[in-house]
C-alpha positions as CSV (number, residue, x, y, z in Angstrom):
1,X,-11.1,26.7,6.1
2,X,-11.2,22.9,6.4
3,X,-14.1,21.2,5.5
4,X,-16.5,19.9,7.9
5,X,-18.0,16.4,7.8
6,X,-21.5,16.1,9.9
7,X,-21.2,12.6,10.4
8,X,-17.5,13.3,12.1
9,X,-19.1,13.1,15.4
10,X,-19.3,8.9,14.6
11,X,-16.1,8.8,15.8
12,X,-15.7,10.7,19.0
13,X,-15.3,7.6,20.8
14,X,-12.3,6.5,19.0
15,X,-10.7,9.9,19.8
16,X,-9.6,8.6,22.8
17,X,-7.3,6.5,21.6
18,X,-3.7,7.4,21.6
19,X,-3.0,6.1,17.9
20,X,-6.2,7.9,16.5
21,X,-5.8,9.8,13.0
22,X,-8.2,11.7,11.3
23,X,-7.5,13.3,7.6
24,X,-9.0,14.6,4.9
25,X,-8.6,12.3,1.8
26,X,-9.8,12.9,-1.9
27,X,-13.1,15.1,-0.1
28,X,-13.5,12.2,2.4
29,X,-12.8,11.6,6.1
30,X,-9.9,8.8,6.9
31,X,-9.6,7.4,10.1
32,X,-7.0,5.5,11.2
33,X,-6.3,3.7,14.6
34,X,-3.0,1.9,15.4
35,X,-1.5,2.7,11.7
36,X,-4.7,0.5,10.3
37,X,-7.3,2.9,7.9
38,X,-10.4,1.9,9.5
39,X,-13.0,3.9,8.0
40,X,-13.3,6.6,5.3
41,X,-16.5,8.7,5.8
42,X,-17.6,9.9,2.1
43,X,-20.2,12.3,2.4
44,X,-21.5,13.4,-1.2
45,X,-25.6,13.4,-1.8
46,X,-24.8,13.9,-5.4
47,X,-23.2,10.7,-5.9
48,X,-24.5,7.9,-3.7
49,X,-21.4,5.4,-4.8
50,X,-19.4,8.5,-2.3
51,X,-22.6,9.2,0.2
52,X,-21.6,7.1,3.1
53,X,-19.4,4.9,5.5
54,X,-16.2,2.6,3.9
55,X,-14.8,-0.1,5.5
56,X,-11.5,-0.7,4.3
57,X,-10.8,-4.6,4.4
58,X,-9.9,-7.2,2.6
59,X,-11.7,-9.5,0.6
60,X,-11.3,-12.6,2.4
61,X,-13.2,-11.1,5.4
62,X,-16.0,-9.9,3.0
63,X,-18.4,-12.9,4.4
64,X,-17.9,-12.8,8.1
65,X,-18.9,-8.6,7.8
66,X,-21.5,-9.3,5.8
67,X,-23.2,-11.8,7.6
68,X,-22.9,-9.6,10.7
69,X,-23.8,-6.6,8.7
70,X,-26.2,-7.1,6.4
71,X,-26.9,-3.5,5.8
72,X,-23.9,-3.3,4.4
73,X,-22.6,-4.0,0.4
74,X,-19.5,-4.6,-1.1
75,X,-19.1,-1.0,-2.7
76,X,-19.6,-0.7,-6.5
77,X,-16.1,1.2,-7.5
78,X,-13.8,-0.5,-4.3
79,X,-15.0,-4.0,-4.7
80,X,-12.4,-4.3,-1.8
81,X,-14.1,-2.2,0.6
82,X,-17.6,-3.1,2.9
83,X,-19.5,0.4,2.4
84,X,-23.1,1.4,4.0
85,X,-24.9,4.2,2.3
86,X,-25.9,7.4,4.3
87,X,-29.6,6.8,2.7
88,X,-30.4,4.0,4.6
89,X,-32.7,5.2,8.2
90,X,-30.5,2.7,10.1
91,X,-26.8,4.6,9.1
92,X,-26.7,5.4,12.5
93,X,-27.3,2.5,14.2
94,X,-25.2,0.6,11.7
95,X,-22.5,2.7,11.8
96,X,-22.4,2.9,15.9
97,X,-22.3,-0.5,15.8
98,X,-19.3,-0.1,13.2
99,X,-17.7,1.8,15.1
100,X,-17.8,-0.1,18.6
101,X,-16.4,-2.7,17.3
102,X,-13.2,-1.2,15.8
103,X,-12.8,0.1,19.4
104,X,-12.6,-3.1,20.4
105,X,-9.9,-4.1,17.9
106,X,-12.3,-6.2,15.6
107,X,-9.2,-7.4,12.9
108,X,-11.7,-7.7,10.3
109,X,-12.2,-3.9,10.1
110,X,-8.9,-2.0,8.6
111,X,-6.4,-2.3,6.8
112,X,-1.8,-0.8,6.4
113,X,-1.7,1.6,4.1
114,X,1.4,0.9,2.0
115,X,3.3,4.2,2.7
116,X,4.7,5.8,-0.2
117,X,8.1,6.1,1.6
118,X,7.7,2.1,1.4
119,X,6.8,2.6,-2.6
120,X,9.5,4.8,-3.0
121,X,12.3,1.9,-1.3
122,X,10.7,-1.0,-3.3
123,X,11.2,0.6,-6.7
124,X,14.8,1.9,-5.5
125,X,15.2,-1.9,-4.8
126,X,13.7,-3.0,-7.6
127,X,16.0,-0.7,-9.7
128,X,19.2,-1.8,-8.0
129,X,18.4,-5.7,-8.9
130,X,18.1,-4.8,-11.8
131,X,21.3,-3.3,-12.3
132,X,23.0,-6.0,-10.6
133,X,21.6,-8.8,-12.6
134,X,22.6,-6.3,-15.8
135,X,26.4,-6.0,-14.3
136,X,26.1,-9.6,-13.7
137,X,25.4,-10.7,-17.2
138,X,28.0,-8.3,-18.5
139,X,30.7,-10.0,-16.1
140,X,29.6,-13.7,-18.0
141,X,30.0,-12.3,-21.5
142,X,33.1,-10.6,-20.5
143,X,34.4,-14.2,-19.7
C-alpha cells in the first residue's frame, strides 16, 4: 500500500496543472511541474533535518527566497535546497504561500533533474572521446 503523506493536500492546487507529477522519493513526496522538481515534502518527526517542506533551487537564488521567506533556512544536509520545518505554527501559511507562487511559475522555485538516461549518454560520450583521442595517439606513434 503506498504511503500517505498528510501534508499532500498542500498541493491540490497544483494538480490542475497538466504537467503535474507527484512520486514517492527516498520516503519523501516530489513534486514536479513542467519537468522542474519544485518541492519535496519530507515528513519524519524523528528527524527534524527530514520533518518538512524542500525547495529545490539553486544557490544563486538563495537571497531573493530568503528575504521573501524568512521562515525559511538553507537546509543543514542540502545546503542547496530552501527547507521550512513542519515544527514551525506558521508551516501552513508558509507553505500556501510556497505553493502559490510555484503556480504562478515563480523561476526561483525548482529545479531539471538531470535524467539518468542523460547520465547514461554523457558517460557513453565521455567513453567514446576517450577512445578516439587513444586511436588518435596510436595513429601519431604509428607515423
Amino acid at each position: 500500500m503506498p504511503r500517505r503523506y498528510e501534508w499532500d493536500w498542500l498541493f491540490e492546487e497544483l494538480q490542475e496543472e497538466p504537467s503535474f507529477v507527484a512520486k514517492t522519493m527516498f520516503g519523501c513526496r516530489s513534486v514536479y511541474l513542467n519537468g522542474k522538481l519544485v518541492f519535496v515534502l519530507a515528513e519524519n518527526q524523528d528527524d527534524s533535518d527530514w520533518n518538512g517542506l524542500l525547495i529545490p533551487t539553486s544557490r544563486e537564488l538563495h537571497p531573493s527566497l530568503l528575504e521573501d521567506f524568512p521562515e525559511m533556512i538553507c537546509h543543514k544536509i542540502l545546503g542547496k535546497w530552501i527547507y521550512l520545518s513542519l515544527d514551525r505554527e506558521d508551516f501552513e501559511d508558509v507553505a500556501l504561500k510556497a505553493v502559490a507562487l510555484v503556480k504562478r511559475r515563480d523561476a526561483r522555485f525548482g529545479v531539471v533533474p538531470e535524467g539518468r538516461k542523460a547520465k547514461a549518454k554523457a558517460k557513453v560520450k565521455v567513453k567514446a572521446k576517450a577512445k578516439l583521442k587513444a586511436k588518435a595517439k596510436m595513429i601519431r606513434k604509428k607515423k
